[in-house]
GUTI-36310 format. One record per residue (C-alpha): residue number from 1; residue in three letters; x, z, y. Coordinates in pm, 1 decimal, m for minus. Example, Ala and Ser with C-alpha at 12.3 -4.5 7.8 and 13.67 -1.06 7.14 Angstrom:
BEGIN
[r 1,ALA,[1230.0,780.0,m450.0]] [r 2,SER,[1367.0,714.0,m106.0]] 
***
This chain:
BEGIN
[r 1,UNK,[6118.7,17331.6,13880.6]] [r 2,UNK,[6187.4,17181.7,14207.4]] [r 3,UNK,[6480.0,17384.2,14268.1]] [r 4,UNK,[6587.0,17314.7,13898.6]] [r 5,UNK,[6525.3,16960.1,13905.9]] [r 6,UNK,[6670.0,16848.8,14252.5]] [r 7,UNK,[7014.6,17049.0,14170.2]] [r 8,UNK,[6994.2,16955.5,13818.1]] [r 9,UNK,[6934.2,16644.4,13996.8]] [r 10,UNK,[7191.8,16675.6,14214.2]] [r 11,UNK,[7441.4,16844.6,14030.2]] [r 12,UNK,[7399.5,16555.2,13781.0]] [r 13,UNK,[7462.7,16325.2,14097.8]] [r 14,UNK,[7706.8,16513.8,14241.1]] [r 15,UNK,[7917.4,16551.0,13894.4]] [r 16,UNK,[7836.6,16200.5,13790.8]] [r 17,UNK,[7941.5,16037.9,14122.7]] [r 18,UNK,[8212.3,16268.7,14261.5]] [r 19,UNK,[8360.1,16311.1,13860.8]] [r 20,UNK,[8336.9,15923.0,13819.0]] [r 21,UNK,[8426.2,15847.2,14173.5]] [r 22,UNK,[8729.2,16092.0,14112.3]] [r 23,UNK,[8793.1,16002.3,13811.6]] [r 24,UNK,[8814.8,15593.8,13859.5]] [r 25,UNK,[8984.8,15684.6,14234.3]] [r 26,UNK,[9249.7,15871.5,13992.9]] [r 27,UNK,[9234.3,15602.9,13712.1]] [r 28,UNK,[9277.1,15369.6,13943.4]] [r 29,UNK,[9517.3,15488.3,14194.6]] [r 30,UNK,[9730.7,15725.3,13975.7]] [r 31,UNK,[9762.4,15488.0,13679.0]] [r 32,UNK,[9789.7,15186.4,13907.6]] [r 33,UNK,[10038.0,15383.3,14101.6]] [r 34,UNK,[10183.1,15506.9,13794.3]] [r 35,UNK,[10144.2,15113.3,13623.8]] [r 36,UNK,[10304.4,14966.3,13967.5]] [r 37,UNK,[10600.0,15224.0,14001.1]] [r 38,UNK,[10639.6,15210.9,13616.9]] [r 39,UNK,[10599.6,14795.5,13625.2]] [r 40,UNK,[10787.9,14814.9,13969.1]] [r 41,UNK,[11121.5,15006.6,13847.4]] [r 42,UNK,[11151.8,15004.8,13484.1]] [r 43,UNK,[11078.8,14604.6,13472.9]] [r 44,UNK,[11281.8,14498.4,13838.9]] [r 45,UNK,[11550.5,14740.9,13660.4]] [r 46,UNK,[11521.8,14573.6,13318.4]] [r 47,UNK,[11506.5,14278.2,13494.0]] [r 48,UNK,[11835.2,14345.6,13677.9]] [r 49,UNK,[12013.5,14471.1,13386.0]] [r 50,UNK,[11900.7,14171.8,13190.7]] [r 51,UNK,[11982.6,13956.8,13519.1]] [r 52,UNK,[12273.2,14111.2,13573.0]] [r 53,UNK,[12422.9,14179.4,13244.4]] [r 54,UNK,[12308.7,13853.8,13078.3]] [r 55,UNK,[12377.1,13613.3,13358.4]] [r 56,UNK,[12728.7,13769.7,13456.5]] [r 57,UNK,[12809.6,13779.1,13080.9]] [r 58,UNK,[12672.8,13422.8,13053.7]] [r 59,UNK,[12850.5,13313.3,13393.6]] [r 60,UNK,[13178.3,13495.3,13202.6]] [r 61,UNK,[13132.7,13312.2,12902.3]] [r 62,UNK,[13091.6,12998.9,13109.2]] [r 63,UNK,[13360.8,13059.5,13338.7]] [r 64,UNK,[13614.1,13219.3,13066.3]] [r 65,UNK,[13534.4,12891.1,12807.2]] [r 66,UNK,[13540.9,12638.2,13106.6]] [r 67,UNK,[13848.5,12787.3,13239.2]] [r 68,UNK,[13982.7,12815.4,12900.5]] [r 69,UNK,[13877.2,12535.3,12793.7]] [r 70,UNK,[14039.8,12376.5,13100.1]] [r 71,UNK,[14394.1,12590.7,13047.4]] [r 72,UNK,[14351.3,12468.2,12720.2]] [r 73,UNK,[14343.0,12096.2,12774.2]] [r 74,UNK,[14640.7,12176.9,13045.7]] [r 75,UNK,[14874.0,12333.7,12796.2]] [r 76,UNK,[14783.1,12052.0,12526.1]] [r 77,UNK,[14856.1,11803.1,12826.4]] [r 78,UNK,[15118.7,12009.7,12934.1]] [r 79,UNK,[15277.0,12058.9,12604.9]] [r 80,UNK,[15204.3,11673.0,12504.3]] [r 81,UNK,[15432.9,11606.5,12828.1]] [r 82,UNK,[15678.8,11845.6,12743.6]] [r 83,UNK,[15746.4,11663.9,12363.8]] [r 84,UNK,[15704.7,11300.9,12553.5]] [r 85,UNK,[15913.3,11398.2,12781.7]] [r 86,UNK,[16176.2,11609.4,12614.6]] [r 87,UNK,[16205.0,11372.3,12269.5]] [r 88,UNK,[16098.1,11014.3,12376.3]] [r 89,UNK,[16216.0,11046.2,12684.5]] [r 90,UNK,[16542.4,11208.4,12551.2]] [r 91,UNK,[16557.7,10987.3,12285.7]] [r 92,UNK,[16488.1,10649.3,12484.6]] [r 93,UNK,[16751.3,10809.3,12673.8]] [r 94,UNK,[17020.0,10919.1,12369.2]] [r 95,UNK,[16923.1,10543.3,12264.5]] [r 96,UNK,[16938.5,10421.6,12561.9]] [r 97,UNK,[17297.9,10579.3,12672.8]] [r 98,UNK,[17449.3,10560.9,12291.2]] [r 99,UNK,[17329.5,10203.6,12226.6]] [r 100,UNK,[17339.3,10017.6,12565.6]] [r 101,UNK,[17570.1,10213.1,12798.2]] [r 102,UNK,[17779.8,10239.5,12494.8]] [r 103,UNK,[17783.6,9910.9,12367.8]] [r 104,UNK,[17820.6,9806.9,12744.3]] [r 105,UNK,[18106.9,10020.0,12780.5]] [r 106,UNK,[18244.3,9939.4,12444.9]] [r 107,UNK,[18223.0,9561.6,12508.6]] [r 108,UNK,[18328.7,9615.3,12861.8]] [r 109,UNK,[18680.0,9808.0,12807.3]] [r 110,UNK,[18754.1,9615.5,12424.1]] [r 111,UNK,[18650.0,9299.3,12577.6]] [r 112,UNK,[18735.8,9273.3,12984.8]] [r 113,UNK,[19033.7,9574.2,12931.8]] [r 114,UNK,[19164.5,9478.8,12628.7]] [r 115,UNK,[19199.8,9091.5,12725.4]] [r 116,UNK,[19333.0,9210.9,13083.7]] [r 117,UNK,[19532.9,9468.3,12912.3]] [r 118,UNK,[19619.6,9233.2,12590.2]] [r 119,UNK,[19686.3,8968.4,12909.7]] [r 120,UNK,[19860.5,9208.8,13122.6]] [r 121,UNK,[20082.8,9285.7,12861.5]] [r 122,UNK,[20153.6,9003.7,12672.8]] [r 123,UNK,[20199.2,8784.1,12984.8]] [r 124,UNK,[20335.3,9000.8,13252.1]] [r 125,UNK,[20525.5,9251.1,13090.8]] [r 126,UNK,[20606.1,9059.6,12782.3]] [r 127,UNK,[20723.8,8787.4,13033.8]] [r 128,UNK,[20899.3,9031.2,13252.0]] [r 129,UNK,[21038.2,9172.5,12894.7]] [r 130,UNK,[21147.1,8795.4,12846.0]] [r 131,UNK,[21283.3,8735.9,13106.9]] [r 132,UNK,[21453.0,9115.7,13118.3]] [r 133,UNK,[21625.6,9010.9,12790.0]] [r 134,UNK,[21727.1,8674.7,12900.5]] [r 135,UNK,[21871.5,8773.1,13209.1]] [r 136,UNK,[22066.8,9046.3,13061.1]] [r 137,UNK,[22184.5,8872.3,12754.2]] [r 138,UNK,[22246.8,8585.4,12980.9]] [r 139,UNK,[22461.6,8824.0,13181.7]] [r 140,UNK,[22616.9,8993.7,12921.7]] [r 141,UNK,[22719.5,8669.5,12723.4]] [r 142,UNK,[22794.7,8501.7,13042.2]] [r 143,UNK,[22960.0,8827.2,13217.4]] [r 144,UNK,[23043.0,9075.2,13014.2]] [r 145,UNK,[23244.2,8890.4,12688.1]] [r 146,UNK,[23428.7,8795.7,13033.8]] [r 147,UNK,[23505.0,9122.2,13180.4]] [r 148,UNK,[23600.9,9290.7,12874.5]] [r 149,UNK,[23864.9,9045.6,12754.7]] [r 150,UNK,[23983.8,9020.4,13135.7]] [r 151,UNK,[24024.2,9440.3,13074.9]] [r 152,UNK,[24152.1,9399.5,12732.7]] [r 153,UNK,[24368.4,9143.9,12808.8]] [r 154,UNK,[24477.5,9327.5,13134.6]] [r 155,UNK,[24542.5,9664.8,12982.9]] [r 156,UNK,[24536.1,9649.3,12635.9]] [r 157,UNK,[24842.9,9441.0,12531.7]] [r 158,UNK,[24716.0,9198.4,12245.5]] [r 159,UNK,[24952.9,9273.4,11929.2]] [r 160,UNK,[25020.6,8889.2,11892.2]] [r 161,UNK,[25162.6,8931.9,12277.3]] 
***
C-alpha cells in the first residue's frame, strides 16, 4: 500500500510535474520560439515586402507623377513659349518688318529718293540737259549755219555764181 501509494504518489507527481513542467517548458519555449521566429520572419519579411514594395512603388508613383507632372508643366511651358515665341513673336515681327520697316522704307526711298531723285533729275540733269541743248543749239545756230555756208560757199560753187 505504501509502496503503491507513495509511487502512485509519486509517479502521479512525477508525471504531473515533469509532463506539465515539460509540457508548458515546450508550450512555452517551442511555440514561443516557434510564435517569435514565425512573428519574427514571416511579419519583419511581410513587413519589408509591404515596406519595400509599397513604399518604393508609392515613392515611384510619387516621384514618376511629380516628375511627370513637372515635365509636363515644362513641355506645356515649353511648348506655350515655343507658339509665343515662334507666331507672336514672328508675327509682331512679319508686322513689325512688313508694316513699319516697310512703310519706313517705302516712305523713305518714294519720299527722300524720289524728291532727291525727282530733284536730282529735274534740276541738275534737266538743267545740265538745258543748258546741253542751249549751248549746242546756240553753237550750232551761231557756228555751224556759219561753217557750212563758209564750206559751201568755198567749195561748192552756188549755181546763181
Amino acid at each position: 500500500i505504501y509502496s503503491s501509494s507513495i509511487f502512485q504518489n509519486s509517479y502521479e507527481i512525477y508525471s504531473s510535474s515533469i509532463f506539465q513542467i515539460s509540457y508548458e517548458i515546450y508550450s512555452s519555449s517551442i511555440f514561443q520560439i516557434s510564435y517569435e521566429i514565425y512573428s519574427s520572419s514571416i511579419f519583419q519579411v511581410s513587413y519589408e515586402i509591404y515596406s519595400s514594395s509599397v513604399f518604393q512603388i508609392s515613392y515611384e508613383i510619387y516621384s514618376s507623377s511629380i516628375f511627370q507632372f513637372i515635365y509636363e508643366i515644362y513641355s506645356i511651358i515649353y511648348f506655350l513659349y515655343e507658339i509665343y515665341s515662334s507666331s507672336v513673336f514672328q508675327i509682331l515681327y512679319e508686322i513689325y518688318s512688313s508694316s513699319v520697316f516697310q512703310v519706313s522704307y517705302e516712305i523713305y526711298s518714294s519720299s527722300i529718293f524720289q524728291i532727291s531723285y525727282e530733284i536730282y533729275s529735274s534740276s541738275i540733269f534737266q538743267i545740265s540737259y538745258e543748258i546741253t541743248l542751249i549751248l549746242f543749239f546756240k553753237f550750232h545756230m551761231k557756228f555751224i549755219p556759219h561753217l557750212f555756208f563758209k564750206f559751201h560757199m568755198k567749195f561748192i560753187p552756188h549755181p546763181i555764181f
